[in-house]
Every structure is written in structure tokens, then in C-alpha cells.
C-alpha positions as CSV (number, residue, x, y, z in Angstrom):
1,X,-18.7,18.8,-8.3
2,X,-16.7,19.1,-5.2
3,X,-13.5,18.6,-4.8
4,X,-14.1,15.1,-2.3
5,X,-16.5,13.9,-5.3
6,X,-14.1,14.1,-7.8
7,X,-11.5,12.7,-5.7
8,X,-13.8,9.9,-5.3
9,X,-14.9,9.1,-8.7
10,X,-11.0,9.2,-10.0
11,X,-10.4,6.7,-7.2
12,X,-13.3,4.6,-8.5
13,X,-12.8,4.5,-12.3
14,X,-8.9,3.5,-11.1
15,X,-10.2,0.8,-9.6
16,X,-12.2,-0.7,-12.1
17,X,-9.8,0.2,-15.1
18,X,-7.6,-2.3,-12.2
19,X,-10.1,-4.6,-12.5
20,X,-10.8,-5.1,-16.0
21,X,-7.0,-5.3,-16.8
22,X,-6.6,-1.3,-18.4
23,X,-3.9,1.3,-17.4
24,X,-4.9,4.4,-15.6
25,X,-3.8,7.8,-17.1
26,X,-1.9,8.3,-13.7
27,X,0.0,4.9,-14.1
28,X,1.4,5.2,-17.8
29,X,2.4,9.1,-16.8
30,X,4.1,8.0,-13.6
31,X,5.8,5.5,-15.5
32,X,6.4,7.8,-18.5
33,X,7.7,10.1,-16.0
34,X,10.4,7.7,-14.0
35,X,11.3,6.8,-17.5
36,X,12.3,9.9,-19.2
37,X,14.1,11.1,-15.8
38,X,17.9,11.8,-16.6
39,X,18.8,9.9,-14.0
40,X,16.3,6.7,-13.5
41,X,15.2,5.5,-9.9
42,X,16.2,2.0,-9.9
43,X,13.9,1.3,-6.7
44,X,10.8,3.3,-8.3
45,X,11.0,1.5,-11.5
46,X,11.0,-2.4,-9.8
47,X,8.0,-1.5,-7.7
48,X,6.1,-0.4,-10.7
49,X,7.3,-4.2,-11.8
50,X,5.6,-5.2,-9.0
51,X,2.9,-2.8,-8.4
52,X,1.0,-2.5,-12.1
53,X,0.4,-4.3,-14.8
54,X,3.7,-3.5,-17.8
55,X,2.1,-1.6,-20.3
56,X,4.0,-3.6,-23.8
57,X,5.0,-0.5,-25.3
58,X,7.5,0.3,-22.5
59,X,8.2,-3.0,-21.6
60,X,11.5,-3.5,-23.2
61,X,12.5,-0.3,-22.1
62,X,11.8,-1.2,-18.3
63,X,13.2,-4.2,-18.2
64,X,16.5,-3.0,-20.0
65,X,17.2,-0.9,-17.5
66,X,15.5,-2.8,-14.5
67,X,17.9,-5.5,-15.4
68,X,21.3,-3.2,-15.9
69,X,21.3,-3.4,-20.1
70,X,20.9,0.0,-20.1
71,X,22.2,2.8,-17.7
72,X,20.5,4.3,-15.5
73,X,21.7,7.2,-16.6
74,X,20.0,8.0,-19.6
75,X,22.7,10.7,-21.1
76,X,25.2,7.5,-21.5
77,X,22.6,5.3,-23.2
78,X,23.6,5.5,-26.1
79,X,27.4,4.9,-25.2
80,X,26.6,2.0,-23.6
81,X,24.3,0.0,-26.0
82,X,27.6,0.6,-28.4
83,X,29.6,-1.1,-26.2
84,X,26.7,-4.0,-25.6
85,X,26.7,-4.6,-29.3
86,X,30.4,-4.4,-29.7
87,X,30.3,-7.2,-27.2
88,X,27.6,-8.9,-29.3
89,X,29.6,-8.5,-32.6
90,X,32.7,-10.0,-31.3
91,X,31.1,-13.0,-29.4
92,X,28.5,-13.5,-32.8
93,X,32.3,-13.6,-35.1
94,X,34.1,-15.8,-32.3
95,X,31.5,-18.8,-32.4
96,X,31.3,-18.4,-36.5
97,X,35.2,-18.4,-37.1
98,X,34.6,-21.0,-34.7
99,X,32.4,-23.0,-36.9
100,X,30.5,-23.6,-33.5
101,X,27.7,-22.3,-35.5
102,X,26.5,-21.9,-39.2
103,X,24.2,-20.1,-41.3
104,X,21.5,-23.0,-40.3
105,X,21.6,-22.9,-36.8
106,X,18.5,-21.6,-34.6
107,X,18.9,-18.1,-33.2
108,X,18.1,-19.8,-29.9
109,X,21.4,-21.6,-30.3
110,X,23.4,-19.8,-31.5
111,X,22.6,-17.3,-28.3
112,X,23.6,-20.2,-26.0
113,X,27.1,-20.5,-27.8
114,X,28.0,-17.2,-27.4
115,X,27.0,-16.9,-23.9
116,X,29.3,-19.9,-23.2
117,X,32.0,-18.6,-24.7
118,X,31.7,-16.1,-22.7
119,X,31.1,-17.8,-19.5
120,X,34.9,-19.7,-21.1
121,X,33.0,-23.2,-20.8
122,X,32.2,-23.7,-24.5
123,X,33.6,-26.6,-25.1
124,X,33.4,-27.8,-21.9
125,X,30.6,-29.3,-20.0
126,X,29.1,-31.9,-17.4
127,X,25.8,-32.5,-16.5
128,X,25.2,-29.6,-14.3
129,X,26.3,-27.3,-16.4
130,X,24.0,-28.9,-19.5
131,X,20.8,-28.4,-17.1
132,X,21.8,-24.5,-16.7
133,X,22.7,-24.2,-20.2
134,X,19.0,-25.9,-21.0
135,X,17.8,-23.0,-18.6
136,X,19.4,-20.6,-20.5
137,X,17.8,-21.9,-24.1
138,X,14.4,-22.0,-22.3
139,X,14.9,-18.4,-21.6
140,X,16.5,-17.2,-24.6
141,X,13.2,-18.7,-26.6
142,X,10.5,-16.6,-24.2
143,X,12.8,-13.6,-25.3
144,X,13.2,-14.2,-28.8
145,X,9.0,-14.1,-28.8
146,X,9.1,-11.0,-27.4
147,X,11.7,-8.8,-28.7
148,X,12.9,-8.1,-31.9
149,X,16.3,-6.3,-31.5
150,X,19.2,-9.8,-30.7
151,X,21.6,-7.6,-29.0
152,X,19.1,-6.4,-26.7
153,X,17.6,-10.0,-26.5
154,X,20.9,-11.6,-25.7
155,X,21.8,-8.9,-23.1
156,X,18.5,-9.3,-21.2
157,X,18.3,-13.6,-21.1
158,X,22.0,-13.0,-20.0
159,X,20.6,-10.7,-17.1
160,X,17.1,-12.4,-16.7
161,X,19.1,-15.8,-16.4
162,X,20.8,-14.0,-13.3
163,X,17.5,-13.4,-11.8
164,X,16.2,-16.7,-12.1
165,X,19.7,-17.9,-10.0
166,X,18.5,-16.3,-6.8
167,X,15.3,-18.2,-7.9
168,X,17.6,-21.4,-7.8
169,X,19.3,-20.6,-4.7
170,X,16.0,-20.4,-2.8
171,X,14.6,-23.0,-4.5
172,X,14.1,-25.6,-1.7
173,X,12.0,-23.3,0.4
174,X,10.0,-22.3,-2.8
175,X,8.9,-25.5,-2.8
176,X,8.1,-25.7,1.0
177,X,6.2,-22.9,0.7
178,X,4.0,-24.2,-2.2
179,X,3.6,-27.3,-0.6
180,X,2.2,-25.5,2.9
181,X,-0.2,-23.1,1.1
182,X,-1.8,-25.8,-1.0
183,X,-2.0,-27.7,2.1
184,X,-4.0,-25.0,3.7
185,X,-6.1,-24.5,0.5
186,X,-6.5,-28.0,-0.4
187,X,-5.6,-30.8,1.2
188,X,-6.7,-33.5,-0.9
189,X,-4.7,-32.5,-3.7
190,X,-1.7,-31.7,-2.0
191,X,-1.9,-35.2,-0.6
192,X,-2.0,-36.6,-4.4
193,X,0.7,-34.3,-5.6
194,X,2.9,-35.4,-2.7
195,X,2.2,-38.8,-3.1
196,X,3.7,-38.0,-6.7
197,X,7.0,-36.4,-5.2
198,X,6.1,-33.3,-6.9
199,X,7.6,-31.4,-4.1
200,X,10.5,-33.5,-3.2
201,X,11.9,-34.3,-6.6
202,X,14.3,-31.9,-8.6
203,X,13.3,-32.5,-11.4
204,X,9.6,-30.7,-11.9
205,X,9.3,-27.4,-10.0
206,X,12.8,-26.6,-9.9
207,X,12.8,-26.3,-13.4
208,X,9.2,-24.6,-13.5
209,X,10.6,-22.0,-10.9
210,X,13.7,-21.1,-12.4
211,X,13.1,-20.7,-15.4
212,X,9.9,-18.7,-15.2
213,X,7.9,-21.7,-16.2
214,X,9.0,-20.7,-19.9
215,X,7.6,-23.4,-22.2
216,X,4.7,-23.4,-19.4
217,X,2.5,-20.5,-20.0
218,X,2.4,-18.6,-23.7
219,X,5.3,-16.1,-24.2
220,X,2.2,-12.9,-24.7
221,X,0.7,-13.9,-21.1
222,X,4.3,-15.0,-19.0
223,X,5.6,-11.4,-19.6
224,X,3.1,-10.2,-17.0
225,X,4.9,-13.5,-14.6
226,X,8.3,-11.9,-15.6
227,X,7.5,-8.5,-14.8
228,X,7.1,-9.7,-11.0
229,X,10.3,-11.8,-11.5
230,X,12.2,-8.5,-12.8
231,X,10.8,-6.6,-10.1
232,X,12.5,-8.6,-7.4
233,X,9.6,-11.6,-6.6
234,X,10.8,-14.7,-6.5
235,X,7.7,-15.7,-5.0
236,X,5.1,-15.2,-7.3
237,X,6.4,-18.8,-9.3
238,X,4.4,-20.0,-6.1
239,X,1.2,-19.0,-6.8
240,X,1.6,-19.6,-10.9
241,X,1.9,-23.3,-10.0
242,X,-1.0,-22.9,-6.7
243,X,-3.0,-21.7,-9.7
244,X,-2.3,-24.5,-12.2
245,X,-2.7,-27.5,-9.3
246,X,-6.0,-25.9,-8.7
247,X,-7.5,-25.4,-12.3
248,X,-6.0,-28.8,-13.2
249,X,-7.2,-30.4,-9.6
250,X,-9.7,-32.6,-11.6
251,X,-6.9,-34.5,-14.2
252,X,-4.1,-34.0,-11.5
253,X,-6.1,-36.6,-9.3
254,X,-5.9,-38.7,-12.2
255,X,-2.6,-38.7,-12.7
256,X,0.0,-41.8,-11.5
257,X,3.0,-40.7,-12.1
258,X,4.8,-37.6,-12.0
259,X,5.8,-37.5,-15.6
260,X,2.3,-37.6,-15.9
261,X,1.3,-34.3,-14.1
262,X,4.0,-33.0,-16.1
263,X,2.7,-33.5,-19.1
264,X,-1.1,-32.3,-18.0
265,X,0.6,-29.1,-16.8
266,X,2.4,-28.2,-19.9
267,X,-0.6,-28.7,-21.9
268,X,-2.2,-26.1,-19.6
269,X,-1.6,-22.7,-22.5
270,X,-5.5,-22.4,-23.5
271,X,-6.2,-21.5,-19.4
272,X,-2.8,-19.5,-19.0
273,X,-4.1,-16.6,-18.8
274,X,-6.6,-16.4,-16.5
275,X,-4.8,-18.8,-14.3
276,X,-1.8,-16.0,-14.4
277,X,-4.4,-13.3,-13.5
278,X,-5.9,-15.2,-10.3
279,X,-2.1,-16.0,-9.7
280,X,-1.1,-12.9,-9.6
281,X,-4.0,-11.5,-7.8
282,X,-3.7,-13.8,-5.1
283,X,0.1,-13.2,-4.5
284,X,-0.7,-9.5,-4.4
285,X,-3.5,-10.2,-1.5
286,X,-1.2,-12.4,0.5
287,X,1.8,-9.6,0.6
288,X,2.7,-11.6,4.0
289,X,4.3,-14.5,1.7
290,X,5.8,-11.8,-0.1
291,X,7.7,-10.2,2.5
292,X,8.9,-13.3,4.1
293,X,13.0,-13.8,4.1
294,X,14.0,-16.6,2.4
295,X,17.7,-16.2,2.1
């Protein structure tokens, strides 16, 4: 076999290991690689976000770092995930001695009263600050799915909720952008969902897009939505809901009230993941959308 040949056929199997969803040898080692480095590339690690497809066993890993839970340094690792649970420990005793929690309260809250406490608005709050704290929650549940270690879990909804914040800031043209692309795509239904102030209100796809439309999709198949999210996208929450109006198009028409798409939409998990696949196939092939400044 010549050397062009083999070249070839490595390029091919690549391609359809891409295709049928499978990680390429070369992938996992390049990850591997970027991950075992003494010093981690930042930069390197967010475009393999964006790039593959997160294999699960290093997932946790990735995103601790991605998201500045653990150093990027990987000699003071172990330093710093002392001090992280030190932190932890003392917020976890504050809200107990508190008696803002009790042996019966849900992990999920109990998350949410230490991170208030240590934003110093515990027991303070208005009506803005419930809808971020109802963000938070929505997060914290997605993670609590997925990882098993608290401190780690508590760290990253902490960071992952940052994320999603540059989400909120560009929020508005988010939704301008959805609303041109399914324009171009499908008029008909864009009409109908406009009709419905789906893209005007703040109350639908705001909360979809910054929270990762957690309580949307299935924790097992939104991880591959929040890979793109850690990575830097903000974008890609387009094309999840492009991909939902589409598959739903047939009950969506149906629907007379806003409440009502809603409803249909978060009802969608049996479809989520081949709806997430098309998404993020489609945002990859329209890199243009991707690139575009928002801020």
C-alpha cells in the first residue's frame, strides 16, 4: 500500500467513524495528549469543545479546566481542588448553622443557598434576582445528573452559570438571529411562531437560551449542547431551537398560545437526540453564523 493510499483510507474511516457518532484513535490521543500536558492549552482544549464530539470519560476533566475549576497547571491541581472544597465546606456549614437548610432539603437546593450566600444576597431578593437564582437551580439539576463528585458539581454550575450570562447579554440578537434563519428556512412557521410572540416575549427563549435549554433536552444528550456552550458558542442554542420548531412544525401550527408551544416543546425528550445531532450538524456547516460579532 502506498503511502497516498493509506493516507486516504485513514482519512476515510475518520470520516465515517464522524458520521456514525464514534471517536477516532487520533481524536481521544490528541485530547489525551492536551490533557496530560503540564501546562494545559486553554485555546486547544475549547476548540476540541467545539470541534469533536466529548468523549464522557474525559468530560468532567475538560470542562473542569475549560471552565477554571481546575488549573491549568496541572502540578497545582491538587492544591487547588483543596482550596475549592475548603470553600465548599465552609459555605455547606454556613447555610446548616444557618438552618437555611436541613437534612431534608434537595441537593439542588441546598447548592442554590450556598451560592447565595456567597453572592451575599441570601436573604435578600426581588424578582430579578429569583429568575437568575431559578437559572441557577435549572443548572445545578443538569449537573447533579451528570457528575457525581458535589464540590466539583457546585464549582462548575457556579462557572457554567457565568457562561450562560454572556448568553443573557446577547440574548436579544440570539433571538434575531433565530427568527431570520427560520425565516429563510421556513416561512410559514416562522410566521405562526411570531404570531405567538415567541421571539419577542422574554419569557420562552430567553430562558431556553440561557440556561442551555436544561429541563428541555435529557441531561445524557444536552451534554453534547454544553460542550459547544463551554467551548465559547453561544450560538449553537440557535440551531437547538431551529431544530425543535422544525421537527415539532406539524403541532407548533396547532398551537394558540404561546404557553402552548411551550408546553409541546418541553415534551420534545423522545426526539432530543437526533434533533441535537441535526442541530449541531447544521451549526457546524453554517460556521458564517458562528463567526458573526454579537457583542
Amino acid at each position: 500500500m502506498t503511502r497516498e493510499m493509506g493516507t486516504d483510507e485513514r482519512n476515510f474511516r475518520s470520516s465515517y467513524y464522524e458520521k456514525v457518532g464514534c471517536h477516532s484513535v487520533e481524536e481521544k490521543k490528541s485530547l489525551n495528549k492536551l490533557l496530560q500536558d503540564n501546562i494545559r492549552n486553554h485555546a486547544k482544549l475549547k476548540q476540541f469543545c467545539l470541534s469533536y464530539t466529548v468523549p464522557s470519560t474525559t468530560r468532567s476533566l475538560l470542562w473542569n479546566i475549560i471552565l477554571g475549576v481546575m488549573p491549568l497547571h496541572k502540578n497545582s491541581t491538587e492544591y487547588i481542588m483543596e482550596q475549592r472544597k475548603a470553600v465548599y465546606d465552609d459555605l455547606l456549614r454556613a447555610v446548616t448553622v444557618m438552618q437555611i437548610i436541613s437534612a431534608n432539603t434537595p441537593k439542588n437546593k441546598v447548592l442554590l443557598s450556598m451560592w447565595q450566600l456567597e453572592q451575599n444576597r441570601l436573604l435578600y431578593s426581588n424578582n430579578e434576582k429569583i429568575d437568575l437564582d431559578n437559572n441557577f437551580v435549572e443548572i445545578v439539576k443538569v449537573l447533579l445528573q451528570i457528575f457525581e463528585n458535589d464540590v466539583e458539581t457546585y464549582w462548575l454550575a457556579k462557572e457554567f452559570y457565568s457562561c450562560t450570562r454572556e448568553i443573557a447579554q446577547d440574548c436579544a440578537k440570539l433571538k434575531e438571529l433565530s427568527h431570520n434563519l427560520l425565516r429563510k428556512e421556513d416561512s410559514n412557521l416562522c410566521n405562526h411562531l411570531e404570531n405567538l410572540a415567541v421571539f419577542s416575549s422574554n419569557d420562552l427563549l430567553d430562558k431556553w437560551y440561557v440556561t442551555g435549554f436544561a429541563g428541555v433536552i435529557s441531561e445524557s444528550t444536552l451534554v453534547r449542547v454544553w460542550d459547544k456552550i463551554c467551548g465559547g458558542s453561544r450560538k449553537i442554542v440557535v440551531f437547538i431551537f431551529l431544530e425543535l420548531a422544525k421537527v415539532l412544525k406539524g403541532s407548533a401550527l396547532k398551537c394558540h398560545t404561546r404557553q402552548e408551544f411551550k408546553a409541546l416543546v418541553e415534551q420534545i425528550k423522545d426526539q432530543d437526540a437526533v434533533i441535537v445531532n441535526k442541530a449541531i450538524k447544521n451549526w457546524q456547516n453554517n460556521k458564517q453564523h458562528s463567526e458573526i460579532k454579537i457583542h
